[in-house]
KEKE-3310 file (N, C-alpha, C; in steps of 0.2 Angstrom, whole numbers, plus 5000, padded with zeros to 4 digits):
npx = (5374:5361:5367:5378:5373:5364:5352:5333:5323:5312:5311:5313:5298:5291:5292:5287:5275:5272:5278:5274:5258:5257:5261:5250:5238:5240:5247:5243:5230:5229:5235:5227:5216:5218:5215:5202:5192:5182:5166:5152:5138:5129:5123:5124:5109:5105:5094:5095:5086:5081:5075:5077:5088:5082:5079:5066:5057:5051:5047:5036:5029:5022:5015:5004:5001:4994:4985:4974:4970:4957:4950:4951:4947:4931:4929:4930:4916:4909:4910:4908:4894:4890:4889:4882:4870:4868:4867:4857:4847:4833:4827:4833:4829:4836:4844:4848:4857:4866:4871:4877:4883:4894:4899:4905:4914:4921:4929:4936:4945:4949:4957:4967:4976:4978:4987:4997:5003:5010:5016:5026:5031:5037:5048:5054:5053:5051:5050:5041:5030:5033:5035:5021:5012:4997:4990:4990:4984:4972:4972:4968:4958:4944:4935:4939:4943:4935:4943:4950:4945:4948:4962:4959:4952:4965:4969:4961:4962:4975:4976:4968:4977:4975:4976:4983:4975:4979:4991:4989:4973:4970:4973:4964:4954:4951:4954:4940:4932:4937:4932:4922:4917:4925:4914:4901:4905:4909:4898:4890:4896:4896:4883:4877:4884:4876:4863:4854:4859:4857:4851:4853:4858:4857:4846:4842:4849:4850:4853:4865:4873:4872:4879:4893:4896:4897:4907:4918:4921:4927:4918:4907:4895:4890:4876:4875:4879:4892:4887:4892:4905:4913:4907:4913:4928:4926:4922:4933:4943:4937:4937:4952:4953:4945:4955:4966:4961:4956:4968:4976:4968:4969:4982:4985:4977:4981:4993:4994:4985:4997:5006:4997:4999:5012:5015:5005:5013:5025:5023:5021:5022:5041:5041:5029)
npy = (4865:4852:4849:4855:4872:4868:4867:4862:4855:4852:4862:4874:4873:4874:4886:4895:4889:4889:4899:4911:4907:4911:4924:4931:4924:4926:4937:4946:4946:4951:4961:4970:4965:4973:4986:4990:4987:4972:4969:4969:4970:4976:4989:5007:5009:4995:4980:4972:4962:4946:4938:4948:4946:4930:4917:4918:4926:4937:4933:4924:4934:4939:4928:4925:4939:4938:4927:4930:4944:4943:4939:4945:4957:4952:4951:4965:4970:4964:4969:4983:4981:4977:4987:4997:4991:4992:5006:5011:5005:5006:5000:4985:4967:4961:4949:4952:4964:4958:4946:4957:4964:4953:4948:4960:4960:4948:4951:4964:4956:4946:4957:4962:4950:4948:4958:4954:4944:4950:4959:4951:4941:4951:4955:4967:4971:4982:4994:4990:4999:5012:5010:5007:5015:5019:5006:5003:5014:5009:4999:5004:5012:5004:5007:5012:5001:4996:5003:4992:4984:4990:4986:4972:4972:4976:4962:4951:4954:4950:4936:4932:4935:4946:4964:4977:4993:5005:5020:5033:5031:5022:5026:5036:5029:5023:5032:5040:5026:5024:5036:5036:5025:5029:5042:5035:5027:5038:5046:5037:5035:5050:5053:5043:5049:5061:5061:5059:5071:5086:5101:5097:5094:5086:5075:5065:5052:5056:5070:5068:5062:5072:5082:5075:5076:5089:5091:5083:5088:5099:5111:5116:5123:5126:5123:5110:5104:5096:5094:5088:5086:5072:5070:5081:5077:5068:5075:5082:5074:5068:5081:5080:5068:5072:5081:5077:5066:5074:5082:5071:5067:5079:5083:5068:5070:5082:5081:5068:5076:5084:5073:5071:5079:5083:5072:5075:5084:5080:5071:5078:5086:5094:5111:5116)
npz = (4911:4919:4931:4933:4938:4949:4945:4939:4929:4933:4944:4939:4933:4945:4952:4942:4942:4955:4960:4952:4952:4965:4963:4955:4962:4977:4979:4970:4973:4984:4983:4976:4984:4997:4993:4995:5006:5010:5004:5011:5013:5021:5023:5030:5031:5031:5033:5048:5055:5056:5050:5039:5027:5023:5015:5000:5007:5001:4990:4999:5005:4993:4990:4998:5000:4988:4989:4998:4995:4989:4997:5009:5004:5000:5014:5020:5013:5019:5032:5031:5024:5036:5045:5039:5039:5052:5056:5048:5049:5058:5073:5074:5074:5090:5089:5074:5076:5085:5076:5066:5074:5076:5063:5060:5070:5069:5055:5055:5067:5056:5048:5056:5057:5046:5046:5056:5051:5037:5042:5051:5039:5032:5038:5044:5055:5068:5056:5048:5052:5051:5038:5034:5034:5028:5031:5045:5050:5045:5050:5063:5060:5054:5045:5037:5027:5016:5006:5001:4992:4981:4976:4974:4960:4954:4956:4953:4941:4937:4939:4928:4917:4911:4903:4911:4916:4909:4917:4918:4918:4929:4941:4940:4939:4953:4960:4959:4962:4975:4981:4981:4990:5002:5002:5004:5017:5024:5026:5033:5047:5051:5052:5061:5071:5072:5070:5083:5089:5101:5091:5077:5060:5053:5051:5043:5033:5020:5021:5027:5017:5007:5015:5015:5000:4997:5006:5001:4989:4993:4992:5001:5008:5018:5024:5028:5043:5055:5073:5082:5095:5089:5076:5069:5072:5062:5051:5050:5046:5033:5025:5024:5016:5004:4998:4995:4985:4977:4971:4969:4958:4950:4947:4938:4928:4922:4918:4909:4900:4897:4892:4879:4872:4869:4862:4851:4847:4842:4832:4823:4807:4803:4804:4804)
capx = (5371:5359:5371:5382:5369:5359:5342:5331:5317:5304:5311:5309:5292:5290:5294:5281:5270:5272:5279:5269:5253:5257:5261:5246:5235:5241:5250:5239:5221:5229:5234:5218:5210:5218:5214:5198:5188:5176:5158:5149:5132:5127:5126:5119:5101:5102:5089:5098:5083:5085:5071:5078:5089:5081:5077:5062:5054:5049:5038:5030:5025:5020:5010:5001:4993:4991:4981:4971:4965:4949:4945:4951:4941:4925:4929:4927:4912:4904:4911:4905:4887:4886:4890:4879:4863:4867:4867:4854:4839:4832:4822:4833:4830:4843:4847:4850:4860:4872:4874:4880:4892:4899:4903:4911:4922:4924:4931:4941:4949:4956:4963:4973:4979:4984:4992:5002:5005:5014:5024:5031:5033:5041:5055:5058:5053:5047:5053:5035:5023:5032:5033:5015:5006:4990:4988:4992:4979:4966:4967:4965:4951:4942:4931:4942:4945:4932:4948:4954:4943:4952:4966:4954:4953:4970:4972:4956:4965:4979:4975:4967:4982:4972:4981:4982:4972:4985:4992:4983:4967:4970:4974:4957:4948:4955:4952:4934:4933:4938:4927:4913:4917:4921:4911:4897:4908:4912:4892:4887:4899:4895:4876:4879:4883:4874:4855:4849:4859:4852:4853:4859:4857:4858:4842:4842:4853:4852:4856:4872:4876:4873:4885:4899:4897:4900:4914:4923:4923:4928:4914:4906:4889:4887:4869:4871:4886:4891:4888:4897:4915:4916:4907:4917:4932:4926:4924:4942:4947:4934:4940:4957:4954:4942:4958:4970:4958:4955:4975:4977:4965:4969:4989:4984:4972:4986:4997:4989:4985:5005:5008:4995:5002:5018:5012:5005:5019:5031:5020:5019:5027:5045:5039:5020)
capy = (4859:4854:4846:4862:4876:4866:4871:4855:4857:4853:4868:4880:4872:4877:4894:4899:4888:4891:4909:4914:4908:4915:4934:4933:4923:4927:4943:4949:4946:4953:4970:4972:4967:4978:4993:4994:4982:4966:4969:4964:4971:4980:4997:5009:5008:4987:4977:4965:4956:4937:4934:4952:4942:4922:4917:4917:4930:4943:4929:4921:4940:4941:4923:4927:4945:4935:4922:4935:4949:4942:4935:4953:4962:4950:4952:4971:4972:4961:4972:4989:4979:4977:4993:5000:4990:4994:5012:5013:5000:5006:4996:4979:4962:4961:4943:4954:4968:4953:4945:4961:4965:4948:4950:4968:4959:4944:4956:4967:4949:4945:4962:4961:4942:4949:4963:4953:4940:4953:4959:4944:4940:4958:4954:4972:4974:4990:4997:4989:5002:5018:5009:5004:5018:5018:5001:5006:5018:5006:4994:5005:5015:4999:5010:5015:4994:4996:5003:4988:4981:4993:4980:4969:4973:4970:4952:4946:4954:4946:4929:4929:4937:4951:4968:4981:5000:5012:5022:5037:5028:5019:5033:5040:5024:5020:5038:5038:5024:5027:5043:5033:5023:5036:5044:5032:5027:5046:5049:5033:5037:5054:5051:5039:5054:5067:5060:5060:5074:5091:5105:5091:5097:5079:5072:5059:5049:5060:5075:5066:5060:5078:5085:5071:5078:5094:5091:5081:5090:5104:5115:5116:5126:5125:5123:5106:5104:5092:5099:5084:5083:5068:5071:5086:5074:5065:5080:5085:5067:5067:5084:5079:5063:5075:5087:5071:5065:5081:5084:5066:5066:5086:5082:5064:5071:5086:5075:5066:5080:5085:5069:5070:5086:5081:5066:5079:5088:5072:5068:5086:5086:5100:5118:5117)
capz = (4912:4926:4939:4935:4941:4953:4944:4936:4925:4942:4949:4936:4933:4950:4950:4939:4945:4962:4964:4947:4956:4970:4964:4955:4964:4983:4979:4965:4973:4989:4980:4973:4989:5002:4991:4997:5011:5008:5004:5018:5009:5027:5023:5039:5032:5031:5039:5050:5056:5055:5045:5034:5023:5024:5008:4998:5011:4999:4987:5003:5005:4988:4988:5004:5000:4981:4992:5002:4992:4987:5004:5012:4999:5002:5022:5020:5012:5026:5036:5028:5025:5043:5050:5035:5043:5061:5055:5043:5048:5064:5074:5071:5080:5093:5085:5069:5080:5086:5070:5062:5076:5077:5056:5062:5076:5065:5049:5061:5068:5049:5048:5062:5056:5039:5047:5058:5047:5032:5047:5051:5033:5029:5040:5046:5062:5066:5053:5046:5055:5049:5032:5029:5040:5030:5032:5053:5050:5042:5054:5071:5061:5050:5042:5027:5026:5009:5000:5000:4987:4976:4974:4972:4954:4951:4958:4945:4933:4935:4940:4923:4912:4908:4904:4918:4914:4908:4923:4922:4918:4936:4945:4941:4941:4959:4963:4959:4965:4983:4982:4984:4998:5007:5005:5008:5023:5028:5030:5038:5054:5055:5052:5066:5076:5071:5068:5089:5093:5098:5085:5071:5054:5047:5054:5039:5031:5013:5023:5029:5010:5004:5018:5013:4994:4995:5010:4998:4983:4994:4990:5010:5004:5026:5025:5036:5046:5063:5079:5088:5094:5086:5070:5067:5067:5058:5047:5047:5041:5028:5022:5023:5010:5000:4997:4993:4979:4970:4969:4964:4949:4945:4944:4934:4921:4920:4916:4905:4894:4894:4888:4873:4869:4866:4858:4845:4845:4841:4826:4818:4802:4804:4801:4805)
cpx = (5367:5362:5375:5380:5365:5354:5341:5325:5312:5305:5310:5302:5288:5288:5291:5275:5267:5272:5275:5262:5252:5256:5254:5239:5232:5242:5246:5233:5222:5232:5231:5214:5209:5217:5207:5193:5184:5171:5156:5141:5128:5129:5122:5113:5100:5100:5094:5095:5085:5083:5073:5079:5087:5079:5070:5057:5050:5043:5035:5026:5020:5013:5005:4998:4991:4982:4975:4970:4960:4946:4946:4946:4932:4921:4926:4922:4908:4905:4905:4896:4883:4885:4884:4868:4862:4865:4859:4847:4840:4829:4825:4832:4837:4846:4850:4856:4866:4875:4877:4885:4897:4901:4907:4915:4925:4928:4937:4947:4954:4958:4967:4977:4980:4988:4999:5004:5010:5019:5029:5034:5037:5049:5059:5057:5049:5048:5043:5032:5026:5032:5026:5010:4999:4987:4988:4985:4971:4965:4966:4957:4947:4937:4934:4944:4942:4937:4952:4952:4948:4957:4965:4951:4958:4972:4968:4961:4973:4982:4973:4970:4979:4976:4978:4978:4977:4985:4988:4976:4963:4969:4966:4952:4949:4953:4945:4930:4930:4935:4922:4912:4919:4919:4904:4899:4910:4903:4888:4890:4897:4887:4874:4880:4879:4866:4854:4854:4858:4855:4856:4854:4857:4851:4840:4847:4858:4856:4864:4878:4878:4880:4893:4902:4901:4907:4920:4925:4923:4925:4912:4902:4887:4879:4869:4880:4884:4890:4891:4903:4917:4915:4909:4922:4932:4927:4930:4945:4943:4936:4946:4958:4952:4949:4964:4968:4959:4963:4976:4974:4967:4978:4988:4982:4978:4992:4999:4988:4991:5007:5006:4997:5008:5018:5011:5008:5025:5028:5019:5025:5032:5040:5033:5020)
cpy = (4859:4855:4853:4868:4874:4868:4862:4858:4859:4861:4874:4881:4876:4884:4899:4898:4890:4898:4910:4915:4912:4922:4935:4929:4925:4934:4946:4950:4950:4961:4974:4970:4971:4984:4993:4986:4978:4971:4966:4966:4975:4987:5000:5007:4998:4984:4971:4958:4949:4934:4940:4946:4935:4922:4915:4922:4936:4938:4926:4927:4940:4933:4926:4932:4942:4930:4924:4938:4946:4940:4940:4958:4962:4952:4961:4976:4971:4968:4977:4989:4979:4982:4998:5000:4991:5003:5014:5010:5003:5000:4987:4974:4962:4954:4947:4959:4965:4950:4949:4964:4960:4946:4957:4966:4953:4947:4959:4961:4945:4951:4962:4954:4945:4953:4960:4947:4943:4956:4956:4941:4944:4956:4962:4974:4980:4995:4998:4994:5008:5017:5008:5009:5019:5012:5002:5008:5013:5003:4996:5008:5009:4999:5011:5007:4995:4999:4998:4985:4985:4988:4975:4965:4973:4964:4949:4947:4950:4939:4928:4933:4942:4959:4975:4988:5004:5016:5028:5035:5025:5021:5034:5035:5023:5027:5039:5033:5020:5034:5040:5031:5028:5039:5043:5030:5032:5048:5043:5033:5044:5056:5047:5045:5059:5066:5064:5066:5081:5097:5100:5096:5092:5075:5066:5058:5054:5067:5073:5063:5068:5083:5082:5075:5083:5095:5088:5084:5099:5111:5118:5122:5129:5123:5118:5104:5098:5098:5095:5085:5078:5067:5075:5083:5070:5069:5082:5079:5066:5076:5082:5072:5069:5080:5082:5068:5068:5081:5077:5068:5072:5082:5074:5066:5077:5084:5072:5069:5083:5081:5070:5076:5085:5077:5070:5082:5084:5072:5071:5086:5094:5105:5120:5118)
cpz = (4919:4931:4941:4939:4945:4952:4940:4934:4929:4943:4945:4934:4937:4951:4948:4941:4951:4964:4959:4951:4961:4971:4959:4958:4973:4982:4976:4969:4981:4988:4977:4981:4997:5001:4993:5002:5007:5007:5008:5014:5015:5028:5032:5040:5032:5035:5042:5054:5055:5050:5036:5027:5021:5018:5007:5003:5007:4995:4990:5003:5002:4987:4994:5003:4994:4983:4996:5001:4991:4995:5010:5009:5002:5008:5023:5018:5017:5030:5036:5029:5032:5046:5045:5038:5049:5061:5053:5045:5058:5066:5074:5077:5084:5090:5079:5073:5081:5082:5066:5067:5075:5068:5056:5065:5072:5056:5052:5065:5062:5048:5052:5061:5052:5040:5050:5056:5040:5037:5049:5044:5029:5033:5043:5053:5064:5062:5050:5045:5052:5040:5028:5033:5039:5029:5041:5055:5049:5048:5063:5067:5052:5046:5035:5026:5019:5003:4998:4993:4979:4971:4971:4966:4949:4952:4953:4942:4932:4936:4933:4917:4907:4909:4909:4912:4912:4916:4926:4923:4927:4940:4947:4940:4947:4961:4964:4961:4974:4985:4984:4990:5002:5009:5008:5016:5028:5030:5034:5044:5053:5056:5059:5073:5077:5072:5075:5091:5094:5093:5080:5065:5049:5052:5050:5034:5023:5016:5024:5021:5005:5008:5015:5005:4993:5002:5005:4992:4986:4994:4997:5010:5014:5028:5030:5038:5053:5067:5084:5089:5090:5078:5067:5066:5064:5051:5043:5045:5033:5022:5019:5016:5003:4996:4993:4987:4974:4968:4965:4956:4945:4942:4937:4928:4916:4918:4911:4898:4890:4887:4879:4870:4865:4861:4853:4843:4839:4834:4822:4813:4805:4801:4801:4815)
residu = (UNK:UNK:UNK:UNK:UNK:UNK:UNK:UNK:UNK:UNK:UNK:UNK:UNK:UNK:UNK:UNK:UNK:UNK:UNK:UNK:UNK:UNK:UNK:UNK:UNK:UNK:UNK:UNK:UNK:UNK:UNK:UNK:UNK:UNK:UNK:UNK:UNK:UNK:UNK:UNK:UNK:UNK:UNK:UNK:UNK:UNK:UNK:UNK:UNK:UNK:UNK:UNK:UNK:UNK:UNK:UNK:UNK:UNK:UNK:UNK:UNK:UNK:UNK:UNK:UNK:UNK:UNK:UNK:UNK:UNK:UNK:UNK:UNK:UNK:UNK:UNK:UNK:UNK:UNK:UNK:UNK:UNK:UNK:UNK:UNK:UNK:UNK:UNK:UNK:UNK:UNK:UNK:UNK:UNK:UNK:UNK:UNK:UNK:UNK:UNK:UNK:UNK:UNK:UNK:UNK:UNK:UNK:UNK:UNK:UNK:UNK:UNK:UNK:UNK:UNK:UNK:UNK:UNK:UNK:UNK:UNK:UNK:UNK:UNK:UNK:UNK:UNK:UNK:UNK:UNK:UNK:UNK:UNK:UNK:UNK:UNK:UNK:UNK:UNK:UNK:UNK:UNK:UNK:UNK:UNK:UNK:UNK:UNK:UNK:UNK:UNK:UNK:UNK:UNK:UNK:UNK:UNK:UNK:UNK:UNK:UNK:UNK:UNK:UNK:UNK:UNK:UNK:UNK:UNK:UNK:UNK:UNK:UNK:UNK:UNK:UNK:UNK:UNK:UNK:UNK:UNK:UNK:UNK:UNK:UNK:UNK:UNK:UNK:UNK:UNK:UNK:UNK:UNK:UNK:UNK:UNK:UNK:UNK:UNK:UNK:UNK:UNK:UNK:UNK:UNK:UNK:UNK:UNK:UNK:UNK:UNK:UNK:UNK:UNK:UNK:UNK:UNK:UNK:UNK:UNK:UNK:UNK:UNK:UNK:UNK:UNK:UNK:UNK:UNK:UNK:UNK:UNK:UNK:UNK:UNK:UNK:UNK:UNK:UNK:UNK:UNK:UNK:UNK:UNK:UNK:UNK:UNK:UNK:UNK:UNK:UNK:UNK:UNK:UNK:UNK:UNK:UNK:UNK:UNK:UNK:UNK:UNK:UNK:UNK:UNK:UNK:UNK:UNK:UNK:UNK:UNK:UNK)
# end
């Protein structure tokens, strides 16, 4: 009977309820959760910046260079144009002279704002500069900026839902490309140094375009060389891309060919 054993239905209810719960909501989830620590999500390498974790931080990133490629692009051809005319046109009005540096310093002024506006948007700190160094690199030497247009090319395309190039195609369209700027930009700085100075071997422009061809395609015939300190490094940076292209495009094309190899392989009937 109840009254005989002092127990009532409540209390066994309890029992289960109460203790049951308890071994496996209190005791259960606490013998499962001292076998191994919380997740905190903070491994060694984790950004603890403020803004690291905030939310929505990586698609303001992504709206912002979205919103800015074509007007970074645009900005870099002024650039290139002005630095092309102070180069190339002797003789200019100094009104034209001013007007082409003040779109040089005005260009250079939006790189430095987009720079420091994806750093502040990235959230890493100086983590940024060792992550993005040839963006570091572009924006102390604003000469390689015309690689930007590169990008350029994927934003139209996909603002207007049009299908991207296949990846080796890109490679070597993006490589090619970027050989050109380059190298019109790798002869118009050292033609800049080279024309008035004595012994120069680039005394015009074409001279300084034919030097640039065969430094990039690492051929280097020496018939015309720098004689400057600073056209030389210029040299050694313009070598040093020239060497970076070639292996791009040889590994891509090689690559490329593996693929189609196998490809034929794959679709050969057994035994042939």
């Amino acid at each position: 009977m109840d009254d005989d054993t002092g127990t009532h239905p409540d209390d066994d209810h309890e029992g289960h309820g109460t203790g049951g719960l308890e071994g496996h909501g209190a005791g259960g989830h606490e013998g499962h959760g001292t076998d191994r620590p919380p997740r905190t999500g903070a491994g060694p390498d984790a950004d603890t910046s403020p803004t690291a974790h905030a939310p929505g931080t990586s698609q303001r990133l992504t709206l912002w260079e979205e919103r800015t490629e074509i007007l970074l692009g645009v900005a870099s051809m002024a650039f290139l144009g002005a630095y092309a005319l102070r180069v190339l046109v002797p003789g200019l009005p100094q009104a034209a002279l001013d007007l082409c540096l003040a779109v040089t310093l005005a260009a250079w002024a939006l790189f430095a704002v987009d720079y420091a506006v994806r750093w502040r948007l990235s959230g890493q700190g100086r983590r940024f500069v060792r992550r993005h160094v040839l963006d570091t690199v572009v924006l102390i030497l604003p000469l390689l900026r015309p690689l930007r247009i590169v990008k350029v090319y994927e934003t139209v395309q996909r603002r207007h839902g049009e299908p991207r190039l296949p990846l080796h195609g890109r490679v070597i369209a993006y490589s090619g490309l970027s050989t050109l700027l380059l190298g019109f930009t790798g002869a118009l700085a050292v033609f800049q140094q080279e024309r008035d100075a004595p012994g120069t071997t680039m005394p015009t422009f074409g001279d300084a375009v034919w030097w640039t061809c065969a430094t990039l395609t690492t051929v280097g015939y020496g018939d015309v060389v720098p004689v400057t300190p600073l056209g030389r490094l210029i040299a050694v940076g313009v070598m040093m891309i020239g060497l970076a292209l070639l292996a791009s495009v040889t590994g891509t094309f090689a690559s490329w060919l593996l693929q189609v190899f196998a490809r034929e392989d794959d679709e050969r009937p057994p035994g042939i």
